[in-house]
C-alpha positions in Angstrom: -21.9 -19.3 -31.5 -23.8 -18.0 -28.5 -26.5 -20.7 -29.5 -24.3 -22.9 -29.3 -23.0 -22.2 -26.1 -26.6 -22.7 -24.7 -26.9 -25.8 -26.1 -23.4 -26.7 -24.8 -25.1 -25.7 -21.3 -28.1 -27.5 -21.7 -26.1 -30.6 -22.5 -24.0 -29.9 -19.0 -26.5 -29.6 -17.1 -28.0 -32.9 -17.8 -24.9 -34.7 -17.8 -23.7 -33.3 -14.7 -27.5 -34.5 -13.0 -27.0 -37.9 -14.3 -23.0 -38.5 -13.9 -22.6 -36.3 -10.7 -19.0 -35.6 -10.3 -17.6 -36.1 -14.3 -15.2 -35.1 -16.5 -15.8 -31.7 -16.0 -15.2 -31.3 -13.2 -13.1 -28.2 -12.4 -9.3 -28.7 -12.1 -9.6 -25.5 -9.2 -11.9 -23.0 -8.4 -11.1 -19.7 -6.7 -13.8 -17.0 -5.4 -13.6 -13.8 -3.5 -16.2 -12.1 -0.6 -17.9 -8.4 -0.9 -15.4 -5.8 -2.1 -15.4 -2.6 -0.2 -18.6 -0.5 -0.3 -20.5 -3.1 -2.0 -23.3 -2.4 -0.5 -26.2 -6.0 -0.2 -28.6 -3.8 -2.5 -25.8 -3.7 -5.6 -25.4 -7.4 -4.8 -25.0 -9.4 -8.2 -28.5 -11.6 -9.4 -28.5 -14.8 -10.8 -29.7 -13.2 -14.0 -27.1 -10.9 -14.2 -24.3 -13.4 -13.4 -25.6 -15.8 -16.0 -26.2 -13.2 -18.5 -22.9 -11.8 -18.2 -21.2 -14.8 -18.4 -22.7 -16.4 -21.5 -21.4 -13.3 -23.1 -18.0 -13.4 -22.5 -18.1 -17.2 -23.4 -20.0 -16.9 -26.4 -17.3 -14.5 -27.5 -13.8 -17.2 -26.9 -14.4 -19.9 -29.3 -16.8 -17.3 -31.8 -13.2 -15.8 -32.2 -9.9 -17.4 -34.1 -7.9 -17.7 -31.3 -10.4 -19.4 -28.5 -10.3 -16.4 -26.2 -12.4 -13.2 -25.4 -12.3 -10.7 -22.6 -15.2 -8.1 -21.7 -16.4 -5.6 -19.5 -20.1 -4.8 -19.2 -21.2 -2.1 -17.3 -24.5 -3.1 -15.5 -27.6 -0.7 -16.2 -29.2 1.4 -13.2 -25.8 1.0 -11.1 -22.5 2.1 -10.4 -20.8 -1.5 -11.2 -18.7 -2.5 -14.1 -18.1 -6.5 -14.0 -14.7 -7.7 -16.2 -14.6 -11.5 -17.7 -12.2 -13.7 -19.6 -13.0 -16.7 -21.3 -10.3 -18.5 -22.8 -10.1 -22.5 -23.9 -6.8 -23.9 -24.7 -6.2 -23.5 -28.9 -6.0 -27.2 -29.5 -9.3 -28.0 -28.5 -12.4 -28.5 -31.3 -15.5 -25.3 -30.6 -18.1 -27.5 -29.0 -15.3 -28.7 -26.5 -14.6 -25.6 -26.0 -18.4 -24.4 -25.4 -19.1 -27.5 -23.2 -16.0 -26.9 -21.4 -17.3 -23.2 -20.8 -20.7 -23.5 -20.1 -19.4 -26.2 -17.4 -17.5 -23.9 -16.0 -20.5 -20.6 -16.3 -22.9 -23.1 -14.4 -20.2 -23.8 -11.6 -19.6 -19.9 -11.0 -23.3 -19.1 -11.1 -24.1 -22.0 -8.4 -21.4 -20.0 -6.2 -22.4 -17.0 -6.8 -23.5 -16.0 -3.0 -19.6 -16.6 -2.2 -18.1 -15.5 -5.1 -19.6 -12.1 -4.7 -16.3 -10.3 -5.1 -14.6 -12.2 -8.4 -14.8 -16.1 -9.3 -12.0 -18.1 -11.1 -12.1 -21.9 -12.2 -9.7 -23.7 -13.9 -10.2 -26.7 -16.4 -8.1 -28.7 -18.3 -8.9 -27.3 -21.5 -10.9 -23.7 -20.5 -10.4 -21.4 -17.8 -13.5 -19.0 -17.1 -13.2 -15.9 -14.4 -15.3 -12.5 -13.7 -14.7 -9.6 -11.5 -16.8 -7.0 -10.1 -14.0 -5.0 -8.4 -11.2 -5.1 -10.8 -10.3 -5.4 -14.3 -8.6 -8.8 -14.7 -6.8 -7.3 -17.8 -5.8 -4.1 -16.3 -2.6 -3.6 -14.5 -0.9 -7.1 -13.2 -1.0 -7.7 -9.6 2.4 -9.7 -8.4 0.2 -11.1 -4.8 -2.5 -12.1 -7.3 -4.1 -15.6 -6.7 -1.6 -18.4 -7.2 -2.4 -22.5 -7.3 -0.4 -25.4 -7.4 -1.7 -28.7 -9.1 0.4 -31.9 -9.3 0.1 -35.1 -11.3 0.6 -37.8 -8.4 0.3 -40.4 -9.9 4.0 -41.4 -10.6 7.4 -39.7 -9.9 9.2 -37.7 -13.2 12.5 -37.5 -11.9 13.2 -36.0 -8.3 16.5 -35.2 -8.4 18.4 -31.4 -9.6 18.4 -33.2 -13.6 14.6 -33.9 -13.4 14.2 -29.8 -12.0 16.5 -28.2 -14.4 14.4 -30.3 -17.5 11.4 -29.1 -16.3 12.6 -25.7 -16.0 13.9 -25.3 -19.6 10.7 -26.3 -21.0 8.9 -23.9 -19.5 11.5 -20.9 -19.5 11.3 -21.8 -23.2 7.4 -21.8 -23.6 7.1 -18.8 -21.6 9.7 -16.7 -24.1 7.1 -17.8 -27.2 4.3 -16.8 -25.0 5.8 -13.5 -24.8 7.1 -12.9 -28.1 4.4 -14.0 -29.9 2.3 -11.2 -31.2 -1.1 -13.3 -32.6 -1.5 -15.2 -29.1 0.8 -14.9 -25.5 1.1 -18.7 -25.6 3.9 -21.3 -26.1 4.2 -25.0 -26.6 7.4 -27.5 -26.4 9.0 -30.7 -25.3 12.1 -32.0 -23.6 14.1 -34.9 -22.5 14.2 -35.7 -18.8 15.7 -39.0 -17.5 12.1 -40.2 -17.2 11.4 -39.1 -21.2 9.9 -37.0 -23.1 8.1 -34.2 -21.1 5.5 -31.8 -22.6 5.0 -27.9 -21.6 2.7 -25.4 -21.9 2.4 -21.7 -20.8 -0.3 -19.7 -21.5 -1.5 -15.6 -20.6 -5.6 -14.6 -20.2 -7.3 -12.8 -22.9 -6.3 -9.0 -22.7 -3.3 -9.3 -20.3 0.0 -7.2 -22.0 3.1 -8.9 -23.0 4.7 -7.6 -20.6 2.0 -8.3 -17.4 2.5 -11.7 -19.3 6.1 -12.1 -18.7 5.7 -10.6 -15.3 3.2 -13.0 -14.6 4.8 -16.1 -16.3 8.2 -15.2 -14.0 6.0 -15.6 -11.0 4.6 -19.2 -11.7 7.7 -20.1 -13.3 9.4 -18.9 -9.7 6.5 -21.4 -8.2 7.7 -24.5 -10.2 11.3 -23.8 -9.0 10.2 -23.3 -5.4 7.6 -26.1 -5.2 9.0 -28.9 -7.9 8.8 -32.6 -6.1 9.5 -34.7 -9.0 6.0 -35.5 -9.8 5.2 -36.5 -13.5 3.1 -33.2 -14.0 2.2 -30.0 -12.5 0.6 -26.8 -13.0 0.7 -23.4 -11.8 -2.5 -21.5 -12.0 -3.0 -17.8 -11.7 -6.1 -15.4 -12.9 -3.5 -13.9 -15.3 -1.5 -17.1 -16.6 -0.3 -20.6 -16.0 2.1 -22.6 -16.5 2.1 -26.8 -17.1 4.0 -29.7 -17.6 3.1 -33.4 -17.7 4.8 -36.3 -19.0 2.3 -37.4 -21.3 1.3 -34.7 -24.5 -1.6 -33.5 -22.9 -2.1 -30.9 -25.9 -3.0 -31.5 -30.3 0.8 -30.4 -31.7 -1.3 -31.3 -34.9 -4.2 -28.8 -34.5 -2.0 -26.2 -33.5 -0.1 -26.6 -36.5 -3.5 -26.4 -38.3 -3.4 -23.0 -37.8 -1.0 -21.7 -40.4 -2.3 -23.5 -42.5 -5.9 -22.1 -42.7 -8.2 -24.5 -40.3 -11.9 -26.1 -40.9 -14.7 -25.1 -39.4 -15.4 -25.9 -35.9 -11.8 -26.7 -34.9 -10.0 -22.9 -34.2 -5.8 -23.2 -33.4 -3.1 -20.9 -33.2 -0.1 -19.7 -34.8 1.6 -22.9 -34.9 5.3 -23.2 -33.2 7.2 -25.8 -35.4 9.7 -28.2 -34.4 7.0 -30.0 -32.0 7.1 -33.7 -31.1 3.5 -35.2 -32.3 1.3 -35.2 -29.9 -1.9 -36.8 -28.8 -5.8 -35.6 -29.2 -6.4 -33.5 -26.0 -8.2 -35.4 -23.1 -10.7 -33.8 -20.7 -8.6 -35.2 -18.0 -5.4 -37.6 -17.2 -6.6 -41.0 -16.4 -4.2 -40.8 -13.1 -5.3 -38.8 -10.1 -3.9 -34.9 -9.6 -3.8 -33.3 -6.4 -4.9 -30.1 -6.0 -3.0 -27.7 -3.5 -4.3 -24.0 -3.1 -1.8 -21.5 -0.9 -2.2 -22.2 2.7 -4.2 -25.2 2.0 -3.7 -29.1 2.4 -3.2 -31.3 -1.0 -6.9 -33.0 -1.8 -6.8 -35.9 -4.1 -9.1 -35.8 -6.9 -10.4 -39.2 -8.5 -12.2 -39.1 -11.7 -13.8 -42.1 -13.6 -12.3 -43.1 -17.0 -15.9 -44.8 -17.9 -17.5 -41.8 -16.7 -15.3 -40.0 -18.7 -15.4 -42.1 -22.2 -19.5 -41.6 -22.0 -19.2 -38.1 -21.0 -16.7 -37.1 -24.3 -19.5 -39.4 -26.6 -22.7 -36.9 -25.3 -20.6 -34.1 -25.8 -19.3 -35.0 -29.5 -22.6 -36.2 -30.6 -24.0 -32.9 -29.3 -21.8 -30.7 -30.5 -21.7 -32.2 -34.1 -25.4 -31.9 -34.2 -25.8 -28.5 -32.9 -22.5 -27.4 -35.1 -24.3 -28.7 -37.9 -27.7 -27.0 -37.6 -26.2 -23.6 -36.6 -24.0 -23.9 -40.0 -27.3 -24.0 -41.8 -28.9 -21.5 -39.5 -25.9 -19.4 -40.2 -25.6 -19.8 -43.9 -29.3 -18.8 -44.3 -29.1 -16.0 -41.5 -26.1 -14.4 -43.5 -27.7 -14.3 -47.4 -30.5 -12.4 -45.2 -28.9 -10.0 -43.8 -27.4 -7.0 -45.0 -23.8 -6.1 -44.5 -24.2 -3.6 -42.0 -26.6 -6.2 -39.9 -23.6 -8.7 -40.7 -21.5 -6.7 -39.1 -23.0 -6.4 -35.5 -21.8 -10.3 -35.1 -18.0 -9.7 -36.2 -15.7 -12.1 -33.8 -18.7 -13.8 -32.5 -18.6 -11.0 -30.3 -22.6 -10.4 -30.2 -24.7 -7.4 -28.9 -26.1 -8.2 -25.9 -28.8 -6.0 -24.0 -29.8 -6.7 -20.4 -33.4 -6.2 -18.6 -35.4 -6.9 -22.0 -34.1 -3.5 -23.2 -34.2 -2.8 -26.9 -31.2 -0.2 -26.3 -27.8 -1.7 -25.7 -26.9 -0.8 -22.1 -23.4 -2.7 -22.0 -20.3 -1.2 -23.5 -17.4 -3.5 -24.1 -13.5 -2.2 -24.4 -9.7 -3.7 -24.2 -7.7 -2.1 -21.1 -4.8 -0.8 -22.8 -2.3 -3.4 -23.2 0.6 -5.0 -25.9 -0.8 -8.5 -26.5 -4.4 -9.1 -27.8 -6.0 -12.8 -29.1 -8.6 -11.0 -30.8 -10.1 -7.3 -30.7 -13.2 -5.9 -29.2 -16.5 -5.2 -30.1 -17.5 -0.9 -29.6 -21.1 0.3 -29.3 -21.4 3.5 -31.4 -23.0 5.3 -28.5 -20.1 4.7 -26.6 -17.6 6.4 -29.6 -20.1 8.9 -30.1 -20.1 10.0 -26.4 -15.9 9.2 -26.4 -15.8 11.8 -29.1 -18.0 14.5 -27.9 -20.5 13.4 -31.2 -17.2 13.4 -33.3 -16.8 17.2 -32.7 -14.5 18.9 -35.0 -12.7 20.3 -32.0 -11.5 16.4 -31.4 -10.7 16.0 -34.7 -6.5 14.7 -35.1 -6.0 14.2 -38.7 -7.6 12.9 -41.8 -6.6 11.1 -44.8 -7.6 9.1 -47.9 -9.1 5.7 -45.8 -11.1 8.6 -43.0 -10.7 10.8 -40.0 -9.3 10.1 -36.8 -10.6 11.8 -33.7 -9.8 11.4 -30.0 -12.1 9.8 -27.4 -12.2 9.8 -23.9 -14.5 7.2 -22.5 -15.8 6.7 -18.9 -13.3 5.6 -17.2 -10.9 8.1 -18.4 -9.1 5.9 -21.4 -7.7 8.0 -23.9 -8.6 6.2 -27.5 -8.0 7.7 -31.0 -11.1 6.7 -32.9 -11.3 6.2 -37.1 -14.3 7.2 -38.9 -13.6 5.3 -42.0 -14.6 6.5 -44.7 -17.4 4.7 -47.3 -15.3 2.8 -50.3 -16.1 -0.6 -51.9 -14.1 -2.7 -49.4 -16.5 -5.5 -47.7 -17.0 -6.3 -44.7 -15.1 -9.6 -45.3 -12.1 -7.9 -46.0 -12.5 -5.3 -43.0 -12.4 -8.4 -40.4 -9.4 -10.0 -42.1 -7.5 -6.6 -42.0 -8.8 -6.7 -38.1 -7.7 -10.2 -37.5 -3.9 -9.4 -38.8 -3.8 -6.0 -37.2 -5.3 -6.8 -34.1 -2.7 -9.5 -33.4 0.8 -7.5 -33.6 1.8 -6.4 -30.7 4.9 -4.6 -30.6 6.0 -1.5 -28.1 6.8 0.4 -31.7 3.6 0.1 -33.4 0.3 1.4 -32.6 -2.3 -0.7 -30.5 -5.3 -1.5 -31.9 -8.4 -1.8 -29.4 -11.2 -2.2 -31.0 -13.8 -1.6 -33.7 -17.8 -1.0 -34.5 -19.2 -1.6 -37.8 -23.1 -0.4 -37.4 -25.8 1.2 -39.6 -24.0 4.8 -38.0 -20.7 4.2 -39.6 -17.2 1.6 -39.7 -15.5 3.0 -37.1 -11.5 2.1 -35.7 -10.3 2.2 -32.6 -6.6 2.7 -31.6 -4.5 3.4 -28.3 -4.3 7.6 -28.6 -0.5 9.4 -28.6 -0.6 12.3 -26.7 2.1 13.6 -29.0 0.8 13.4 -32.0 2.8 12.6 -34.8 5.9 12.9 -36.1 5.2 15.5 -38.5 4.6 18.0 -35.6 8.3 18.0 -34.2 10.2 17.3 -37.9 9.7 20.2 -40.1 10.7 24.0 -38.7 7.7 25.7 -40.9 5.0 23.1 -38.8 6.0 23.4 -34.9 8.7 26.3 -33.8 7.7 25.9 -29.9 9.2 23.1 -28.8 12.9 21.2 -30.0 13.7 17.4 -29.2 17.1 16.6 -28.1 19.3 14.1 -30.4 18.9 10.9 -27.9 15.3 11.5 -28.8 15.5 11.8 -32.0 18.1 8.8 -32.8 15.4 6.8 -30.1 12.8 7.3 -33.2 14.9 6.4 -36.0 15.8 3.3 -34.3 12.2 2.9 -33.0 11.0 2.9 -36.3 13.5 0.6 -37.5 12.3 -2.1 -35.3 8.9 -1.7 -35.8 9.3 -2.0 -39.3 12.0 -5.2 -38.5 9.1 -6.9 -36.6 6.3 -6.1 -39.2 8.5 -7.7 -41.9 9.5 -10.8 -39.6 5.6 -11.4 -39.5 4.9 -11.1 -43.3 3.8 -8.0 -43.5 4.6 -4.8 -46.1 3.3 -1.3 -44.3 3.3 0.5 -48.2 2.7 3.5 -46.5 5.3 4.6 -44.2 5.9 8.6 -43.5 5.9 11.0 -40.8 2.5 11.2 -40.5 2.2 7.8 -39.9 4.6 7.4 -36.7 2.8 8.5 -33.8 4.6 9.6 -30.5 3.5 8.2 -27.3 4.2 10.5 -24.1 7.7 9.6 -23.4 8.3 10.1 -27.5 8.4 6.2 -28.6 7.7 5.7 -32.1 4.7 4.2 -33.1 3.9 3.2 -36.6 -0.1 3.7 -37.6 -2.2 4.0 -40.4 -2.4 0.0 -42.0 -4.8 0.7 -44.3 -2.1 -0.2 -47.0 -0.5 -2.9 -45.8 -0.1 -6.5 -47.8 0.3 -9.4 -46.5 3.2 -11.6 -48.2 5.1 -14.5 -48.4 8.5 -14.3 -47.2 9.3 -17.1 -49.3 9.5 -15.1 -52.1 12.0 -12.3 -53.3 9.3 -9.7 -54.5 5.5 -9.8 -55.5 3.9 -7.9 -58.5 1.1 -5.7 -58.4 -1.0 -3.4 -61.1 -1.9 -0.8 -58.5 0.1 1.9 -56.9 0.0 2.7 -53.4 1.7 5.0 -50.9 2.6 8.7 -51.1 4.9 9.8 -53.5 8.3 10.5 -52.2 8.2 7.7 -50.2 7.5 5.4 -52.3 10.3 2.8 -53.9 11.3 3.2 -57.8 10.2 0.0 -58.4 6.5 0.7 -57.1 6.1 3.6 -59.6 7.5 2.7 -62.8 6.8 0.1 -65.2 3.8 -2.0 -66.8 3.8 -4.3 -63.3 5.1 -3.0 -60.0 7.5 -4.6 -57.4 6.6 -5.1 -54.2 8.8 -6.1 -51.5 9.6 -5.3 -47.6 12.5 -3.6 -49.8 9.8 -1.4 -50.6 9.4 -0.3 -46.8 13.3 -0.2 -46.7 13.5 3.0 -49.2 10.4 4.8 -47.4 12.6 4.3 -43.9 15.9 5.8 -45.7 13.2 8.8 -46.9 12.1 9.4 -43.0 15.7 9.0 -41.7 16.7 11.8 -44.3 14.1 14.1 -43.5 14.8 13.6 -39.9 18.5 14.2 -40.4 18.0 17.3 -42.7 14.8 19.1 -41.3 13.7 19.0 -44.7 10.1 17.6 -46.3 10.3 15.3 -49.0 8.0 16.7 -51.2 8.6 20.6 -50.7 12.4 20.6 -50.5 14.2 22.7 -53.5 17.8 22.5 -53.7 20.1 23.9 -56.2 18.8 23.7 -59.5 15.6 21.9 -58.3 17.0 19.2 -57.0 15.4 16.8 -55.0 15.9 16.0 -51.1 17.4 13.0 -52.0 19.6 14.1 -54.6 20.9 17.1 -52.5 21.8 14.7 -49.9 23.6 12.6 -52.4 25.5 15.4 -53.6 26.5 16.5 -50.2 27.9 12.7 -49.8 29.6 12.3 -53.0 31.3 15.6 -52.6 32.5 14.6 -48.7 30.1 17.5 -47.3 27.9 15.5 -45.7 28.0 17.1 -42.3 26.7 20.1 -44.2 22.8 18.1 -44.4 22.8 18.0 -41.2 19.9 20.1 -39.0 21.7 22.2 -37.0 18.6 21.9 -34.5 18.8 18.4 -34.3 20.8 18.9 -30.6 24.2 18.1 -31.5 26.1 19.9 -29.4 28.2 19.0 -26.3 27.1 15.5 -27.0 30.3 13.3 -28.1 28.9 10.7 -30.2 26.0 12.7 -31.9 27.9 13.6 -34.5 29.2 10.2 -35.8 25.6 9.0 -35.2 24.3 11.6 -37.2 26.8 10.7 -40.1 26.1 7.2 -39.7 22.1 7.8 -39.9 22.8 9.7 -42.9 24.9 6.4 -44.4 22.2 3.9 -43.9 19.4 6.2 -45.5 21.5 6.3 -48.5 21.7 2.9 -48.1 17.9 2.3 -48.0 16.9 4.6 -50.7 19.3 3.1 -53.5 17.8 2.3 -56.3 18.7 -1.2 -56.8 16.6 -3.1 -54.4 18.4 -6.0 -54.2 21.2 -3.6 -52.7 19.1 -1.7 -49.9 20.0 -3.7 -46.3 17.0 -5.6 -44.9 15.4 -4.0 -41.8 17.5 -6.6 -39.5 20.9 -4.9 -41.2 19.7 -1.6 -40.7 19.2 -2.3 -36.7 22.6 -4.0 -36.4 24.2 -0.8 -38.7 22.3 1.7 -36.0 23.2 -0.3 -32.9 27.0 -0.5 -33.6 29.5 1.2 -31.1 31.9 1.6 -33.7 32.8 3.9 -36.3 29.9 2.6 -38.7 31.8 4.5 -42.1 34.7 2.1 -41.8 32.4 -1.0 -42.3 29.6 0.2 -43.9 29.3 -0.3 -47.4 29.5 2.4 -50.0 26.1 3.7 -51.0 25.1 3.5 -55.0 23.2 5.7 -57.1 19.7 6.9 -55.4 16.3 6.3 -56.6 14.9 8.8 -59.0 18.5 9.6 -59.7 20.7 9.0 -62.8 24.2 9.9 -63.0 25.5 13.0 -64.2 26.3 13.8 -68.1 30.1 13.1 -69.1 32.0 16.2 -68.4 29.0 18.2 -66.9 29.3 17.1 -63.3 25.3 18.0 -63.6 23.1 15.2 -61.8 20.3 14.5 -63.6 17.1 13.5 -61.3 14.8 10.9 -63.0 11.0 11.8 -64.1 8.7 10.7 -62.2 5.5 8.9 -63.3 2.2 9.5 -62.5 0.3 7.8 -59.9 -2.3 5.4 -61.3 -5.6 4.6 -58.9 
């Protein structure tokens, strides 16, 4: 892909000598002067501008969902430059790479004033570098801000035209924020002038909330500046919002992308319900004026004829070159080993700078909740995180490899996975890392990054500086220090929605437990550890599998027992009702002994048939002097026995469990009635003696 970014340069270079002022031409351009102490010796070359900047496009359209952010830290100095490429997810790769390399040459020719940071805007990329700041890192409400209209007719001027324009893009910018594969969102509305097409979009790297922050500003913009004209944008290093009244965007390649896409065209998660739309254009045949803060409105004029030969070079171009690097590729790849495969995951490429056979350049994500893609980790730089993977930074380990913390220049915390070797390929590594590094969810653990070199496979998460659950549950693991109840009921519902959203994207964890929910520093739950996890489709009631997975205890009836196993997000469901319970109790799954031998679950049962249940209850769990605890903790107890009965079709779905949790009410009086457990059969006639169920045998 990097190659055929150069060619995609090469190409813009000579069209942009022949055609002068084309289609590329950018929509607005923003720089920045010297940032304090940057002294004229640490000035930025040529060379390392250019070099810099055909990295961090060569890794948008290499990657699924046309966007890439990178931070390089330049050899012999004290600098660190940041960059985000991004190109909008409708648009076809060499589009994308001509757009971007268009947008590369017109930073590097104003480089001696953009010594600071540079930002330009196109209509279908957007291309910005920093040498001060990290454009992902923490959102800045003054930060840049333009205006662009569409003057070439009037949309509606009046409050009904405003108050259109306004629900589009309120409603884009809620999918831009909820969506955890990309922060962008799409729609149309009816005005009195017609149809009317939106668009909102957040750089590579930026959080969801920094997104939503960032959205409410331009969105604040519109409102403030709105004159009726037929389109308008607001541009900012960190989003932007548009609208036009023409569908300036392919509804039909984004809906590609749920699909499973060809080659050379990349899309996102599609959002259905979409008018259709046309194929994007470089640039509206009407004018636009241009309008940066404290500056007058300029009238840009482009040429549709210049514009029609301009879109030919670039498609002949980039069908040729797409089609040469596919058999470049395809020959390259039965060449090379996995490991040497493996330095090019993403498109994300190593890079060295000065000729150097070492790589001098370490890449990372600034922590954050929404990612289009993850990052590419030098194992020097995890080596030197993790103090050589020292035993003293060891956290845990388990049956996929050991975790460790990190600490990397700049003071980022990271947890870092040594994975283990096993048969799994390389192919099915990145599409784990594509699903895993698209959720983004405040209750489940970021992922940041990855390496897969000759040293190792190596994964790299956001670190919880309270470890895990496990720590604070059981009283034979941690005596020093006791949470209070509003903590603990925080977890239980934390986990609850972490699981709901997991299962609203089509996905099955397999493998939750205590040891998988990681606490962050104000103790919010985090759920880890998706080694496990299946993919499947919500269409369907159940799936079957010949292979058991998960930890026994946790895991459903129905996923142990039989010729074929069921697997369903009802699986997850009885491995929640198992956590609650040990929460609730104090108790471990698989140590607990009650009367007779009886399980954790079955004691708990009991307890509940016999109307004792306040008697499970931990009496450390911080009850006291609070005046709703107590029902909580009763109606906790009621939804695990809920979760782990074992009839699936009877367990509540995720969504019922939240709704349960969340009530105000007295839960028991509209709650249903709990049936027999999993693992448990009911007691002989006469005995009163409950009879727990054999378990079988985990088969690998």
């Amino acid at each position: 892909m990097a190659f055929l970014f150069l060619v995609a340069l090469l190409v813009t270079s000579s069209s942009s000598s022949s055609h002068g002022t084309s289609a590329l031409e950018p929509t607005m351009t923003f720089c920045s002067g010297q940032p304090p102490n940057f002294g004229s010796s640490d000035a930025i070359t040529t060379g390392e501008l250019t070099s810099f900047l055909n990295a961090v496009c060569g890794g948008a359209y290499g990657v699924a969902h046309m966007s890439h952010n990178k931070s390089w830290h330049i050899a012999g100095t004290n600098r660190t430059m940041f960059g985000v490429a991004q190109c909008r997810p409708d648009v076809t790769v060499p589009d994308c790479a001509a757009c971007l390399a268009a947008a590369s040459s017109h930073l590097v020719a104003r480089r001696t004033a953009c010594t600071a940071s540079g930002a330009v805007w196109h209509d279908t990329c957007f291309l910005t570098y920093y040498s001060d700041r990290d454009p992902a890192g923490p959102f800045l409400e003054d930060e840049y801000t333009a205006t662009v209209f569409n003057a070439s007719r009037v949309l509606s001027p009046d409050e009904d035209g405003k108050a259109a324009v306004r629900r589009l893009l309120v409603a884009a910018g809620k999918k831009s924020t909820m969506s955890s594969h990309t922060c962008r969102g799409v729609g149309a509305s009816t005005a009195a002038g017609g149809l009317i097409y939106g668009l909102t979009r957040c750089a590579a790297g930026v959080s969801c909330d920094d997104c939503r922050r960032c959205l409410r500003g331009a969105l604040a913009t519109v409102e403030r500046e709105y004159n009726g004209s037929a389109g308008m944008q607001v541009l900012r290093v960190s989003c932007m919002a548009r609208y036009e009244s023409y569908p300036f965007y392919n509804a039909t390649s984004l809906q590609l992308a749920d699909r499973g896409i060809p080659d050379g065209l990349i899309g996102n998660p599609t959002i259905h319900g979409l008018p259709p739309a046309a194929q994007p254009t470089s640039a509206h045949p009407d004018g636009h004026t241009a309008r940066p803060p404290d500056a007058p409105h300029l009238v840009v004029i482009t040429s549709a004829d210049s514009i029609g030969v301009l879109l030919i070079v670039f498609l002949v171009s980039g069908l040729a070159a797409t089609c040469i690097i596919r058999v470049l590729i395809t020959r390259d790849r039965r060449k090379k080993s996995p490991a040497q495969r493996a330095h090019a995951i993403d498109g994300m490429l190593k890079k060295t700078i000065h000729g150097q056979g070492e790589e001098h350049l370490s890449t990372e994500e600034e922590e954050n909740g929404g990612r289009t893609g993850c990052q590419l980790y030098s194992y020097q730089v995890l080596e030197s995180a993790t103090c050589h993977f020292s035993s003293r930074n060891k956290l845990g380990s388990g049956g996929f490899g050991t975790v460790y913390k990190g600490t990397l220049e700049n003071g980022k915390q990271i947890a870092v996975k040594r994975l283990k070797d096993s048969k799994r390929s390389i192919q099915e590594l990145e599409r784990e890392i594509s699903i895993v590094s698209n959720l983004c969810h405040k209750n489940l653990v970021r992922f940041l990054g990855h390496c897969f070199q000759e040293e190792g496979r190596f994964l790299v998460y956001e670190y919880a500086p309270n470890n895990s659950l496990e720590k604070f549950l059981y009283k034979a693991c941690f005596q020093s220090q006791k949470l209070e109840w509003a903590k603990w009921f925080n977890i239980i519902k934390g986990v609850a929605r972490g699981l709901y959203f997991l299962h609203n994207e089509g996905i099955i964890h397999r493998d939750l437990k205590p040891q998988n929910i990681l606490l962050d520093e104000s103790f919010n739950p985090k759920i880890a550890d998706f080694d496990l996890m299946r993919v499947y489709d919500k269409q369907k009631t159940h799936e079957s599998t010949q292979k058991v997975a998960g930890t026994f205890g946790y895991m459903a009836p129905e996923c142990t027992t039989g010729r074929k196993f069921l697997l369903s997000i009802k699986s997850d469901v009885y491995s929640y009702g198992v956590l609650v319970l040990e929460i609730i109790t104090g108790h471990k799954i698989n140590t607990f002994e009650g009367q007779k031998s009886e399980s954790l679950v079955e004691y708990v049962w009991r307890h509940w048939m016999e109307r004792r249940a306040n008697d499970v209850v931990d009496s450390d769990l911080g009850l006291e002097g609070q005046e709703n605890a107590p029902r909580q903790a009763l109606r906790c107890v009621h939804v695990a026995l809920l979760c782990v009965q074992s009839d699936r079709t009877r367990r509540p779905t995720m969504g019922q469990v939240l709704s349960m949790l969340n009530s105000n009410n007295d839960a028991t009086e509209v709650m249903h009635e709990p049936s027999l457990p999993g693992y448990v059969v009911r007691p002989k006639a006469g005995t009163g003696v409950w009879l727990p169920c054999l378990q079988v045998q985990g088969r690998s």
